[in-house]
N, C-alpha and C positions, 0 to 999 in steps of 0.2 A: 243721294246722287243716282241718277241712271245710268246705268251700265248694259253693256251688250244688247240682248232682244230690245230694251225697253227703249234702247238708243233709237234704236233702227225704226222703231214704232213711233216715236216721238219726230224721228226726222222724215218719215211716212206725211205724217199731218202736217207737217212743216211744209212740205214740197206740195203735197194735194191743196191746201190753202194758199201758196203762190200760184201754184197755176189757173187756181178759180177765180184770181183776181187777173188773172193777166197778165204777171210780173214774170220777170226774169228773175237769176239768181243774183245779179248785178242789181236790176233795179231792188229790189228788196237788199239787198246790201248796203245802198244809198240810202235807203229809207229806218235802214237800224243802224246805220254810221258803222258796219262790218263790212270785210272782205269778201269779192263775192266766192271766194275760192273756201272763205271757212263757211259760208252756207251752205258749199255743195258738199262738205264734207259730214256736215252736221247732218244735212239730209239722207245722205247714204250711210250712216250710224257710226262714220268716222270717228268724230266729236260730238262728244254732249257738252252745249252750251251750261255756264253757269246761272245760278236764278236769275242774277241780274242781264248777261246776254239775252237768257229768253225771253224775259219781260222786254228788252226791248226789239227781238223779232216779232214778239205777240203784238204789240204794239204797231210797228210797221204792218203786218196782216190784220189789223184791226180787229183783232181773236180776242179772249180771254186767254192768260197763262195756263187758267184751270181745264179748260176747252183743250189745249193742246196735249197739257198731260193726262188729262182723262177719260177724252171722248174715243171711241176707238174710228180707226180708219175704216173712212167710210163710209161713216153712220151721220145720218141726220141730226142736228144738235140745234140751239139755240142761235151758234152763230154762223149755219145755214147761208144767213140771208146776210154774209157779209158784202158781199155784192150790193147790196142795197143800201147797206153801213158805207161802203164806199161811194156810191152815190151822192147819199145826203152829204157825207162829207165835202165832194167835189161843188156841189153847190152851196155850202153853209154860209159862207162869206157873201153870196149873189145878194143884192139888193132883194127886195120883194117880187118887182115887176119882173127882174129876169128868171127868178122862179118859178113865177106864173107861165111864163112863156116856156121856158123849159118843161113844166109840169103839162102843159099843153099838147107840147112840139111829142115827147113823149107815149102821151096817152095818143095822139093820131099814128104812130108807130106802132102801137101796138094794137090797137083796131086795123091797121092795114095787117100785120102779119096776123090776127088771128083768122081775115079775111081771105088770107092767101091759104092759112091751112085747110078752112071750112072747103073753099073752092078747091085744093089739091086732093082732099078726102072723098069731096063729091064726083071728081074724077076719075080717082081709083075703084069706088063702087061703082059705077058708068060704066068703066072700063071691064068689071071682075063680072058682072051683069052682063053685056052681050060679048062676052068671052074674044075683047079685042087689048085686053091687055098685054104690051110688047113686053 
């Protein structure tokens, strides 16, 4: 069982992995069938969840169990890219064709913002070059 620091460490990763999805401590209480009041307590090292509570937070964050208890805060791991795990998920069910169109709609998003950064960058050395940056 975890106790005290390990708490606080465990409910660290808990809280950094909802906020990288975008969840609230409510929505992710929905999504593990928990209070969202015993999430926030879990996360500030109140409470440590049992295996089976956390297996089903880890779940609702689409993590691994072993990811939460072993990766330290902070650090880049495997499930990183759960962002992207939530993704595929949100589309898993879509037909083919709307995948396509998503996978599309997409990639022109991200060619415009990598277009807007090329052009913000070109403009800050513009700017730092004839010494008119405000």
């Amino acid at each position: 069982m975890l106790e005290g620091e390990d708490g606080v460490v465990l409910g660290k990763k808990i809280k950094e992995t909802r906020l990288k999805l975008g969840l609230t401590q409510e929505s992710l209480g929905r999504r593990a069938k928990l209070h969202y009041s015993y999430i926030g307590q879990v996360e500030r090292g109140n409470k440590v969840p049992s295996i089976k509570t956390l297996k089903r937070i880890a779940l609702a964050l689409n993590i691994s169990m072993e990811s939460l208890l072993y990766q330290e805060v902070g650090t880049k791991s495997a499930d990183e890219d759960v962002l992207v795990r939530e993704f595929v998920n949100a589309v898993r069910d879509c037909p083919p064709g709307e995948v396509k169109l998503l996978l599309n709609i997409v990639r022109q998003i991200r060619g415009y913002l990598e277009e807007t950064r090329k052009k913000d960058g070109e403009m800050r050395e513009t700017g730092v070059r004839h010494g008119n940056l405000e």
